[in-house]
C-alpha positions as a Markdown table, in Angstrom:
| # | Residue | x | y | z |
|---|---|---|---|---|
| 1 | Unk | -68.5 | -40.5 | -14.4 |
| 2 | Unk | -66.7 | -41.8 | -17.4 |
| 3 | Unk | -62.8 | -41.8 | -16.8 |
| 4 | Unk | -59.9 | -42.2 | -20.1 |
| 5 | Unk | -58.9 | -45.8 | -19.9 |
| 6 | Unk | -54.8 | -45.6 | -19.8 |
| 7 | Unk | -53.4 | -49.0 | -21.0 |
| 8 | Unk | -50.2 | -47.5 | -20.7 |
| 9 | Unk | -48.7 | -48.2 | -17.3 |
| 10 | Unk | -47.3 | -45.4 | -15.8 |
| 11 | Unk | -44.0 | -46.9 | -15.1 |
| 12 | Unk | -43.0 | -47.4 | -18.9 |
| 13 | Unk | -44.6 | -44.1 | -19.7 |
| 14 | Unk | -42.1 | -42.4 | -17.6 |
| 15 | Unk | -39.1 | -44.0 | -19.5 |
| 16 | Unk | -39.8 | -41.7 | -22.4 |
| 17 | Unk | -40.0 | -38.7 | -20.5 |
| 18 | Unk | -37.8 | -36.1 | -20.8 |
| 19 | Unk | -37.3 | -33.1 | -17.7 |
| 20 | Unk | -38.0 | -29.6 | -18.5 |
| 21 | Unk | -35.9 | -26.6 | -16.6 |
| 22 | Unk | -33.9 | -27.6 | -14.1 |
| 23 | Unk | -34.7 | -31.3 | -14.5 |
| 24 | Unk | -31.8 | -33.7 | -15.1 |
| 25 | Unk | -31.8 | -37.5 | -15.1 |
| 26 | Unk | -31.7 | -39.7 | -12.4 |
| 27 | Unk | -28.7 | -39.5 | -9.7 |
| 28 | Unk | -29.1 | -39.6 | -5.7 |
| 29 | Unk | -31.9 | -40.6 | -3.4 |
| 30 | Unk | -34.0 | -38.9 | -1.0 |
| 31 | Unk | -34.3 | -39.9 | 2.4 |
| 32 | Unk | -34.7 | -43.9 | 3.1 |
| 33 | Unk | -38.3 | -45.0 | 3.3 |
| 34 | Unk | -39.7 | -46.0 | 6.5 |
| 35 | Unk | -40.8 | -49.5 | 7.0 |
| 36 | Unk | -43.1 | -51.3 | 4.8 |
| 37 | Unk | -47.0 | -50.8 | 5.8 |
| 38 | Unk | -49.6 | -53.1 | 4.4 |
| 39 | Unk | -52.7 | -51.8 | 2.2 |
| 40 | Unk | -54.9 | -50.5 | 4.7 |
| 41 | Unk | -53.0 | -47.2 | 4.3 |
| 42 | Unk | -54.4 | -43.5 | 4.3 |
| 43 | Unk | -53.7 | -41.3 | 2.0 |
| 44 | Unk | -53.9 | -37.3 | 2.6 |
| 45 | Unk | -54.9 | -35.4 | -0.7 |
| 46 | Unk | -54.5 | -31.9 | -0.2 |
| 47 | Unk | -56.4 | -30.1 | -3.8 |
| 48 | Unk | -55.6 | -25.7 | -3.9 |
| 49 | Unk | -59.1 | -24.5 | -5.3 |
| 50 | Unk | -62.6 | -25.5 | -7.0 |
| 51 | Unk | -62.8 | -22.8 | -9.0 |
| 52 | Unk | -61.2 | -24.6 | -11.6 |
| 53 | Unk | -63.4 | -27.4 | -12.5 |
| 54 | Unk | -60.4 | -30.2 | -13.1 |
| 55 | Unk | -60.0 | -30.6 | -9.6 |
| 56 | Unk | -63.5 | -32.1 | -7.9 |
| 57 | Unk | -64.5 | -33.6 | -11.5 |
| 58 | Unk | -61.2 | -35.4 | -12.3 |
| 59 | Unk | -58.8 | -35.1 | -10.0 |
| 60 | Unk | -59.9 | -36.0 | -6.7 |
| 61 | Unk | -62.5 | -39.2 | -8.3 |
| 62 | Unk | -59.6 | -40.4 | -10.3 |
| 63 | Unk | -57.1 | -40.4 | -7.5 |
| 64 | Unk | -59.8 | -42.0 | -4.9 |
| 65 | Unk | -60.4 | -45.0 | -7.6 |
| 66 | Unk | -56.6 | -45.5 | -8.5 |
| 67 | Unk | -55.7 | -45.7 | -4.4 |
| 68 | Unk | -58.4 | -48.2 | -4.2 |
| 69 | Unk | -57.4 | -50.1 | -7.2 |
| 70 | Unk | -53.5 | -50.4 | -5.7 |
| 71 | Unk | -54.7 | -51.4 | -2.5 |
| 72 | Unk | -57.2 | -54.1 | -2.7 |
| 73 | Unk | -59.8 | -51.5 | -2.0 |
| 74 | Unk | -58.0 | -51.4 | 1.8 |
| 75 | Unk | -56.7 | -47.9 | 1.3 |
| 76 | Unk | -58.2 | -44.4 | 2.3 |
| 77 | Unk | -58.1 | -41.5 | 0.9 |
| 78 | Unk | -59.0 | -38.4 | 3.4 |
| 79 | Unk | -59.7 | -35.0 | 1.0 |
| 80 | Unk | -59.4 | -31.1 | 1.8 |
| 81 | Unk | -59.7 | -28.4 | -0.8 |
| 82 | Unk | -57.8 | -25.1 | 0.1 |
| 83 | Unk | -60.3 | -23.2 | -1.9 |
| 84 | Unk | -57.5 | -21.1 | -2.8 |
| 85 | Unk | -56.0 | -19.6 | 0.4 |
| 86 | Unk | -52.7 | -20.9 | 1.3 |
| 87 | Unk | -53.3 | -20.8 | 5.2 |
| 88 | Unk | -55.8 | -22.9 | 4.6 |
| 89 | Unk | -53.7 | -25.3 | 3.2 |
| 90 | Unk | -51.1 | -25.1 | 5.7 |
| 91 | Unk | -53.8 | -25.7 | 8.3 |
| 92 | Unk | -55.3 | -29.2 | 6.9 |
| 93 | Unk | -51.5 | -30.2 | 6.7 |
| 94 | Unk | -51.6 | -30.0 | 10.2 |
| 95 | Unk | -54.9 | -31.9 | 11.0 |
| 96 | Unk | -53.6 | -34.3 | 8.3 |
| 97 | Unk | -50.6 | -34.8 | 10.3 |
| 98 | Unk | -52.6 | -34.9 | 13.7 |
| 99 | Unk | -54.6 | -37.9 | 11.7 |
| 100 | Unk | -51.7 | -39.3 | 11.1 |
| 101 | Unk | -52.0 | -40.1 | 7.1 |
| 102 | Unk | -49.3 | -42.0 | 5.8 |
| 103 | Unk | -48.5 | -40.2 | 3.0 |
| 104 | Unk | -49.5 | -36.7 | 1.7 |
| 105 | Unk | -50.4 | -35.7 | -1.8 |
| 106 | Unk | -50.1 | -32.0 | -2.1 |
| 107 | Unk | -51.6 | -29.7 | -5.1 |
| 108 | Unk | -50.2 | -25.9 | -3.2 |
| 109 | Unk | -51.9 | -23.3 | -3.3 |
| 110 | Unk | -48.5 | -21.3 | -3.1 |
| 111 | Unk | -45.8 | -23.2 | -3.9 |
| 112 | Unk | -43.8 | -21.0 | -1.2 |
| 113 | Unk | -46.1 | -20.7 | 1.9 |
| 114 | Unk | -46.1 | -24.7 | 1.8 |
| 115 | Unk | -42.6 | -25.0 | 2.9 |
| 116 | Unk | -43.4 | -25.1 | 6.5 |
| 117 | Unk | -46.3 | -27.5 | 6.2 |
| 118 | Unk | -43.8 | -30.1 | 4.2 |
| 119 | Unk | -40.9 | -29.6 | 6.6 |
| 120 | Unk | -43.6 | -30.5 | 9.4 |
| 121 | Unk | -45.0 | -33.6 | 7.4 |
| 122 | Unk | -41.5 | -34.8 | 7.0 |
| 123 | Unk | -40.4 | -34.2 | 10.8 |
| 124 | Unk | -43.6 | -36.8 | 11.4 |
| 125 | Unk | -42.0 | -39.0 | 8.9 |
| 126 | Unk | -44.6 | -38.7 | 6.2 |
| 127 | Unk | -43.9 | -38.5 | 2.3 |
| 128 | Unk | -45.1 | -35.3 | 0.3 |
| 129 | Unk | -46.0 | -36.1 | -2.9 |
| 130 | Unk | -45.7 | -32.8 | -5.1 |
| 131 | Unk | -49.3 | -32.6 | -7.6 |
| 132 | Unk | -49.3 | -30.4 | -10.7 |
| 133 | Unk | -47.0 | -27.8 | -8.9 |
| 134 | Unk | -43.7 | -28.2 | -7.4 |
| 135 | Unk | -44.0 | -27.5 | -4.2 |
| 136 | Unk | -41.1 | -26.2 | -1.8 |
| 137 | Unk | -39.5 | -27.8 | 0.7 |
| 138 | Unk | -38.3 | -32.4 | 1.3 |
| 139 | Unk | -40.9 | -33.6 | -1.3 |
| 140 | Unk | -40.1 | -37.1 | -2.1 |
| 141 | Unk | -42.1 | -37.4 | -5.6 |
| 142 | Unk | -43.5 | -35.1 | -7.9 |
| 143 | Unk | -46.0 | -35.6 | -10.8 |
| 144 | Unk | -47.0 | -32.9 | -13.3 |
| 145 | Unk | -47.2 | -31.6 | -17.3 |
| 146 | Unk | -44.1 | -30.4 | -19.3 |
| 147 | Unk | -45.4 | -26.9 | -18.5 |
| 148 | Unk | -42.8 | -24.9 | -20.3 |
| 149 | Unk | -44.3 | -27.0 | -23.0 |
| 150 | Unk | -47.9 | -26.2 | -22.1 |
| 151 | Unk | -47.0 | -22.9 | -23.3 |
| 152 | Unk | -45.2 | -22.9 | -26.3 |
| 153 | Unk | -47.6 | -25.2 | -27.4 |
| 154 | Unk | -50.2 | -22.3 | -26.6 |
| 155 | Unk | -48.2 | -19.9 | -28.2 |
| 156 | Unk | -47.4 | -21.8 | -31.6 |
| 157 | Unk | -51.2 | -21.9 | -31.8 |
| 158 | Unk | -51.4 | -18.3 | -31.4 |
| 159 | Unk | -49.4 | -18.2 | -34.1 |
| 160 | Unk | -50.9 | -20.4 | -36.3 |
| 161 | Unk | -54.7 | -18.6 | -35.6 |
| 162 | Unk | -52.5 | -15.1 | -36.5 |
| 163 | Unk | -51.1 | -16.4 | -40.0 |
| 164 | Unk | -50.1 | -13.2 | -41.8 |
| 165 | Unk | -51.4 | -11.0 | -38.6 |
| 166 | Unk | -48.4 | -12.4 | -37.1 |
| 167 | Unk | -46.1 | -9.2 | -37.3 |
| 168 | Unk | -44.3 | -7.3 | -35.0 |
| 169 | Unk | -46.5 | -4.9 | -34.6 |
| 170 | Unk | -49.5 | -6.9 | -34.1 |
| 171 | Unk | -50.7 | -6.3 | -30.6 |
| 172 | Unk | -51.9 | -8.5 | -28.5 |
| 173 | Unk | -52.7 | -9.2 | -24.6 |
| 174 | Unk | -51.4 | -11.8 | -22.4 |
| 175 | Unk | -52.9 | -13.0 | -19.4 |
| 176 | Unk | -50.9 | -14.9 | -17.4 |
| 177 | Unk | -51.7 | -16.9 | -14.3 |
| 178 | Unk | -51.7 | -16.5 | -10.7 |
| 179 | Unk | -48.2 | -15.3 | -9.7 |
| 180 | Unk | -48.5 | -17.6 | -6.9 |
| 181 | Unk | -48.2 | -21.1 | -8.6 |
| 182 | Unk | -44.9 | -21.9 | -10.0 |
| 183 | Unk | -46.6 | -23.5 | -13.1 |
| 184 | Unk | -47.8 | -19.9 | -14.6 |
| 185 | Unk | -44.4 | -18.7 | -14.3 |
| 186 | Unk | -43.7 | -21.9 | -16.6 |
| 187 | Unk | -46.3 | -21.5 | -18.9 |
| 188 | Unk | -45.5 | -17.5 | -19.4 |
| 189 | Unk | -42.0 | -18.3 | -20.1 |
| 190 | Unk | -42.7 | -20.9 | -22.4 |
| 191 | Unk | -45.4 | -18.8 | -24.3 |
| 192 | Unk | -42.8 | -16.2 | -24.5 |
| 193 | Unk | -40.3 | -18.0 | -26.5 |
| 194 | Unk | -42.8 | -19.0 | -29.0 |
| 195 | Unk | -44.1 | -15.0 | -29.0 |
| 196 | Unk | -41.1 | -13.1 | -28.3 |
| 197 | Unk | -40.4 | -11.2 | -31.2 |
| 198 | Unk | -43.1 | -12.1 | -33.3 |
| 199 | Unk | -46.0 | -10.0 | -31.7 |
| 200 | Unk | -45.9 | -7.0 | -29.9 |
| 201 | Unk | -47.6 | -7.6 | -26.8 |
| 202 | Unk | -48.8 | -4.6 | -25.5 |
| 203 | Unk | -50.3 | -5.7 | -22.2 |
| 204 | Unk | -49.3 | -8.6 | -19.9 |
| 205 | Unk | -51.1 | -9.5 | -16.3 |
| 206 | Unk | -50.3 | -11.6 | -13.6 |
| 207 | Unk | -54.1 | -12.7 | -12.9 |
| 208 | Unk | -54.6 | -12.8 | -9.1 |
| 209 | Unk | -55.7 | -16.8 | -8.2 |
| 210 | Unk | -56.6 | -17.2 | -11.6 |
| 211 | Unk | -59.9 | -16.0 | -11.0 |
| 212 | Unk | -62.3 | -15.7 | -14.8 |
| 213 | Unk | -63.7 | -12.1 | -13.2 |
| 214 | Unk | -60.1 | -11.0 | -12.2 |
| 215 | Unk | -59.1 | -11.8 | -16.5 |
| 216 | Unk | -61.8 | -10.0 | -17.4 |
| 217 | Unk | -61.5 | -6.9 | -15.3 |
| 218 | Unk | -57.8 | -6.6 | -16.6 |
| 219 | Unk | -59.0 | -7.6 | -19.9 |
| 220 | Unk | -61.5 | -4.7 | -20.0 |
| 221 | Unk | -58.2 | -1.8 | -18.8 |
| 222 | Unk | -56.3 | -3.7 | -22.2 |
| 223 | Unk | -59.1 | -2.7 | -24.2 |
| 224 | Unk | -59.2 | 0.9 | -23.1 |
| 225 | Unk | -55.4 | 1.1 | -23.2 |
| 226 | Unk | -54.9 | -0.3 | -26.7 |
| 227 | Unk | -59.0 | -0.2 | -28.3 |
| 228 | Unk | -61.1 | -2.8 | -29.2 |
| 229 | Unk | -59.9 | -2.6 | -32.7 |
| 230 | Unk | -56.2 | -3.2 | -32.1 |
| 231 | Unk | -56.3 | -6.8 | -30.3 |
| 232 | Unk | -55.4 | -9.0 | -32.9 |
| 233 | Unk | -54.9 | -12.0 | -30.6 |
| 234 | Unk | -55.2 | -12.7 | -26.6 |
| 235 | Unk | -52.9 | -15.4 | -25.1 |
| 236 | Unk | -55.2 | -16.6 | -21.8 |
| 237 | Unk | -52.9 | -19.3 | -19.3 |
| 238 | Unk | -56.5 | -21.2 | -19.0 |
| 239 | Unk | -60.1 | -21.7 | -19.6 |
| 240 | Unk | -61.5 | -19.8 | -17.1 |
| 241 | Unk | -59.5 | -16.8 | -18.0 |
| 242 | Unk | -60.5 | -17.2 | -21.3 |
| 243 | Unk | -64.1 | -17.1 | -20.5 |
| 244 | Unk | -63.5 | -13.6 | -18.7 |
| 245 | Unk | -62.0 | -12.4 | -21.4 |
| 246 | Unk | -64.5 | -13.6 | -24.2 |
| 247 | Unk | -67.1 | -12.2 | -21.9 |
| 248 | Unk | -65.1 | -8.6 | -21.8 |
| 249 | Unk | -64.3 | -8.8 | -25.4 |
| 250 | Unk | -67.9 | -9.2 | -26.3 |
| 251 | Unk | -69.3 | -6.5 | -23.7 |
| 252 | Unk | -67.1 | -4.4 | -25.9 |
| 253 | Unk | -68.5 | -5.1 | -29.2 |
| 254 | Unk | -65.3 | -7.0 | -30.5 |
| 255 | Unk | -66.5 | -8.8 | -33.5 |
| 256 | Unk | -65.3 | -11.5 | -34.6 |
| 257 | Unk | -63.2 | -12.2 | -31.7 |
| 258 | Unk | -59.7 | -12.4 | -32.2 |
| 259 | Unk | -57.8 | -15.7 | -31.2 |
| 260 | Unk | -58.0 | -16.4 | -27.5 |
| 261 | Unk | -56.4 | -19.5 | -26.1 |
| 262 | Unk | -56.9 | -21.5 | -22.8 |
| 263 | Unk | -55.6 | -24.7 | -21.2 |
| 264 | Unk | -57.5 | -27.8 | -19.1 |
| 265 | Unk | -59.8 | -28.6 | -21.6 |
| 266 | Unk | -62.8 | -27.6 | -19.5 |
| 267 | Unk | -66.6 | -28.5 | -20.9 |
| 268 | Unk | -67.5 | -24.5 | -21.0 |
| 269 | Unk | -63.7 | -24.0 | -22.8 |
| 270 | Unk | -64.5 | -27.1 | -25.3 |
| 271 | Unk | -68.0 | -25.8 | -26.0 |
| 272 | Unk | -66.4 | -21.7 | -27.0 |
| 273 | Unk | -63.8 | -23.9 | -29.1 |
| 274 | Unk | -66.8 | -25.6 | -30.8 |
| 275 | Unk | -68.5 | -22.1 | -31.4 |
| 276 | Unk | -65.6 | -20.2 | -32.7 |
| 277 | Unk | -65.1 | -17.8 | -29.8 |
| 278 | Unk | -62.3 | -19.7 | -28.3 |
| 279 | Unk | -59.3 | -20.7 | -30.8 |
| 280 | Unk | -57.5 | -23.6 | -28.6 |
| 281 | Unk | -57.1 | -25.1 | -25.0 |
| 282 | Unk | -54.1 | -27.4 | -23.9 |
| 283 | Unk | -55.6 | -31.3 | -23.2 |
| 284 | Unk | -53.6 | -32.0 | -20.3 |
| 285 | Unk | -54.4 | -36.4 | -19.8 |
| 286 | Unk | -55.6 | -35.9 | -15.5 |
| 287 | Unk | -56.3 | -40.0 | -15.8 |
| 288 | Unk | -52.4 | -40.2 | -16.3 |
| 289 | Unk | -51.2 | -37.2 | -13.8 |
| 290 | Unk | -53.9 | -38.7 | -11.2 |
| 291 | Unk | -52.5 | -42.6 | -11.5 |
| 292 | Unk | -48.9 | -41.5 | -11.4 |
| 293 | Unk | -49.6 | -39.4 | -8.1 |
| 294 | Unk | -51.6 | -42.3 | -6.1 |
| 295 | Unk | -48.5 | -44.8 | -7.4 |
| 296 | Unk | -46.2 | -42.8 | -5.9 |
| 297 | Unk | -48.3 | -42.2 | -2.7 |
| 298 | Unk | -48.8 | -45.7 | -2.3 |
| 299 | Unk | -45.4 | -46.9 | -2.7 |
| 300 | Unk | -44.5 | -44.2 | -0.3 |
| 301 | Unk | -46.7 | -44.7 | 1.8 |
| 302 | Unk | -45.8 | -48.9 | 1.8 |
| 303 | Unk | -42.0 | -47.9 | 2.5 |
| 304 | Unk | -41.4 | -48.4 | -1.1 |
| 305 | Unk | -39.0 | -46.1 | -3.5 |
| 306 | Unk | -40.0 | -44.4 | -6.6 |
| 307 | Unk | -37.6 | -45.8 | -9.1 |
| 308 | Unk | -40.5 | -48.1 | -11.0 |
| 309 | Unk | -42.8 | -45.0 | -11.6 |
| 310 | Unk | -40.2 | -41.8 | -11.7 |
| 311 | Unk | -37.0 | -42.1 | -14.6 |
| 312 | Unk | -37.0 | -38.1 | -14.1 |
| 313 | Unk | -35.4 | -36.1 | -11.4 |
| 314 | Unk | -36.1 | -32.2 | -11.3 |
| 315 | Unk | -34.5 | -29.5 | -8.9 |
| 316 | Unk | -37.0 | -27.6 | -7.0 |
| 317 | Unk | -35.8 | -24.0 | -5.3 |
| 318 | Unk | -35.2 | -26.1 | -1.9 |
| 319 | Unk | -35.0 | -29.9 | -3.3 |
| 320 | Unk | -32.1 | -31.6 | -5.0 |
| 321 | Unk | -33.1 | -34.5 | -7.7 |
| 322 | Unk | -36.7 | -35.1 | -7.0 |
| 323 | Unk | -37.9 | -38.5 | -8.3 |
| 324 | Unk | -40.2 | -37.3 | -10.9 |
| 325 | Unk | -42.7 | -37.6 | -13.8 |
| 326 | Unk | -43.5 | -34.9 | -16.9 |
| 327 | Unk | -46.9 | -36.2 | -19.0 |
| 328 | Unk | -46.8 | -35.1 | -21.9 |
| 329 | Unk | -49.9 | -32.3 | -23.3 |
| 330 | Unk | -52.2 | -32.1 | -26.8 |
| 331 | Unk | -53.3 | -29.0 | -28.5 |
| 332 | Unk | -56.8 | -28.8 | -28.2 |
| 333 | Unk | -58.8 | -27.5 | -31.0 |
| 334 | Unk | -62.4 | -27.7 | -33.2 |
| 335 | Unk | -60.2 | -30.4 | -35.3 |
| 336 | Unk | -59.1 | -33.0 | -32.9 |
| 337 | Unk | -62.2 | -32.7 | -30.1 |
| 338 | Unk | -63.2 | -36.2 | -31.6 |
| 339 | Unk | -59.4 | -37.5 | -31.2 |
| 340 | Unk | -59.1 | -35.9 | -27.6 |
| 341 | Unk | -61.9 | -35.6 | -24.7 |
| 342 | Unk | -64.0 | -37.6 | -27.1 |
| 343 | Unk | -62.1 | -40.4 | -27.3 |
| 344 | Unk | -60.7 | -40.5 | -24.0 |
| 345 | Unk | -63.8 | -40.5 | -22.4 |
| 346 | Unk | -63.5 | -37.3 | -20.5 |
| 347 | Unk | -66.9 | -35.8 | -21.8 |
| 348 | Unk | -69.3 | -36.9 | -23.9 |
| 349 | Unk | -70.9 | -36.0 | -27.7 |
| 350 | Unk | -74.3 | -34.8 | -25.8 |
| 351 | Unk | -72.2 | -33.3 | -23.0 |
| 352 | Unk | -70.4 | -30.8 | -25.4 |
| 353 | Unk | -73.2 | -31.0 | -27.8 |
| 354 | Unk | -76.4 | -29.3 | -25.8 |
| 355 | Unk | -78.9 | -28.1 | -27.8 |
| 356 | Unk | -77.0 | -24.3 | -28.0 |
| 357 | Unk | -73.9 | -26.1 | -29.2 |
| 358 | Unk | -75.8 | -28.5 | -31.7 |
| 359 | Unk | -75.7 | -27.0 | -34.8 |
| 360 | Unk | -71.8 | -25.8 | -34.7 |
| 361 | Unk | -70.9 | -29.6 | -33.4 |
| 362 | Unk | -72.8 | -31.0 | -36.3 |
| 363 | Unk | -70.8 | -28.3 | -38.8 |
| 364 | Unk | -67.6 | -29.6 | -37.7 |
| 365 | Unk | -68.1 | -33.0 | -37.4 |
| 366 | Unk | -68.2 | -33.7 | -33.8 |
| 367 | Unk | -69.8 | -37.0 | -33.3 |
């Protein structure tokens, strides 16, 4: 697989970070860390789902390589994905514990049910390190995206595709993630200051574990609520969704479709974008997220503190002034694919490019 080469170090990336929300700037210290291991560590990566295609393409490979890199190829890393269900979860924190990992990192399913789990990692006297969602409960790192920011930066775009159908009493749907994760709550409220106002939005779902089919079954109720002539624009959390909802617009015979938007830059969200069915997607950089998490789990995991990778603190609902790191997101549209996934190495031409996708790739110059 072809990964984005980061010359960046994470470290000096961090210093011009800013927190989001409760985040403020450094001030006090977790817990001491326990006495310095060598590199023959083992690393505990806990993933929530595989619906989403970010997390067995990207996440996990990219994580697995950085550990080895850190470690002089010495370090394990042992993998579970939740598949979605949060007792799941909880249970491979417990066999993770039993196998006595020395540092866990953690993408929850529910940022909630985990508490337990972390407060039973920590009682064993291993680190937590928080992945893409803040997770409850004695963390001692987190890594993630400005996610308020992942969602005005969806909702300007909105915007933007709307021009002059931008009024207040343009209707359109949002559809929101998984009520679950703390990040859709981030990205909803973040949408909503760019939206607020500016759009009426008729409909809004909470779209139970994100699921595409769950999107387009609500999408489907907003067209018979409001008709398939009134949706001027669709705000979609992610890809997925937005696929569900492309598929329920189309089943209705919307044409042309209005302005749907997505985030994670997936290959099937990249390739609507290239067609004209799907207006955006947020570009969130996993090479970055995925080496700041297996930094922080090494240095954990080696007795080390986090002050040489996290400049940030943030507050979660149970945790004071967790040593942290926000990377930074790219609106992803038909006009900087090239500049983006391109570049970066995260898909290729003839990967986006399939025979289906040819002609509109060639139209606006993706090469």
């Amino acid at each position: 697989m072809r990964r984005a080469a980061y010359a960046v170090a994470a470290g000096a990336m961090a210093l011009s970070l800013a927190a989001c929300g409760s985040a403020e700037e450094a001030g006090g210290d977790n817990d001491e860390p326990s006495a310095a291991k060598g590199d023959a560590i083992k690393v505990g990566l806990l993933l929530p789902e595989n619906q989403t295609a970010r997390y067995e393409k990207f996440d996990k490979p990219l994580i697995e390589k950085k550990v080895k890199e850190l470690t002089n190829n010495k370090g394990e890393v042992v993998y579970a994905n939740a598949k979605q269900d949060a007792t799941t979860q909880n249970q491979q924190v417990d066999t993770m514990i039993t196998n006595k990992v020395d540092v866990l990192i953690v993408d929850a399913v529910d940022s909630k049910a985990i508490e337990n789990s972390v407060n039973k990692a920590k009682e064993a006297d291993i680190p937590v390190v928080a992945y893409d969602r803040l997770a409850q409960g004695p963390i001692d790192g987190y890594v993630s995206f400005d996610n308020e920011e992942v969602g005005r930066v969806q909702g300007k775009a909105l915007l933007e595709a709307l021009g002059d159908k931008a009024t207040p009493t343009s209707k359109i749907v949002m559809m929101n993630g998984a009520s679950t994760d703390p990040n859709a709550a981030l990205f909803k409220k973040g949408a909503l200051s760019e939206l607020e106002g500016k759009v009426d939005i008729e409909k809004s779902y909470d779209t139970k574990e994100w699921k595409p089919e769950n999107a387009n079954a609500n999408m489907e109720g907003a067209i018979s609520a409001i008709g398939k002539n009134d949706i001027v624009g669709v705000y979609s959390a992610n890809d997925g969704m937005a696929g569900g909802i492309i598929t329920a617009l189309k089943a209705a015979g919307v044409n042309p479709i209005p302005p749907v938007t997505g985030q994670d830059a997936e290959l099937a969200g990249v390739q609507r974008i290239v067609a004209g069915e799907q207006y955006m997607s947020v570009y969130k950089p996993y090479p970055q997220e995925a080496d700041i998490a297996a930094e922080m789990a090494v240095a954990l995991a080696k007795g080390e503190k986090l002050d040489s990778v996290a400049k940030t603190k943030v507050d979660s609902p149970t945790t004071k002034a967790v040593p942290s790191v926000l990377v930074p997101v790219v609106s992803l549209t038909k006009d900087n694919i090239n500049d983006t996934v391109i570049k970066d190495g995260i898909y290729t031409v003839d990967e986006i490019c399939t025979a289906k996708f040819k002609a509109a790739c060639d139209q606006i110059g993706v090469k």
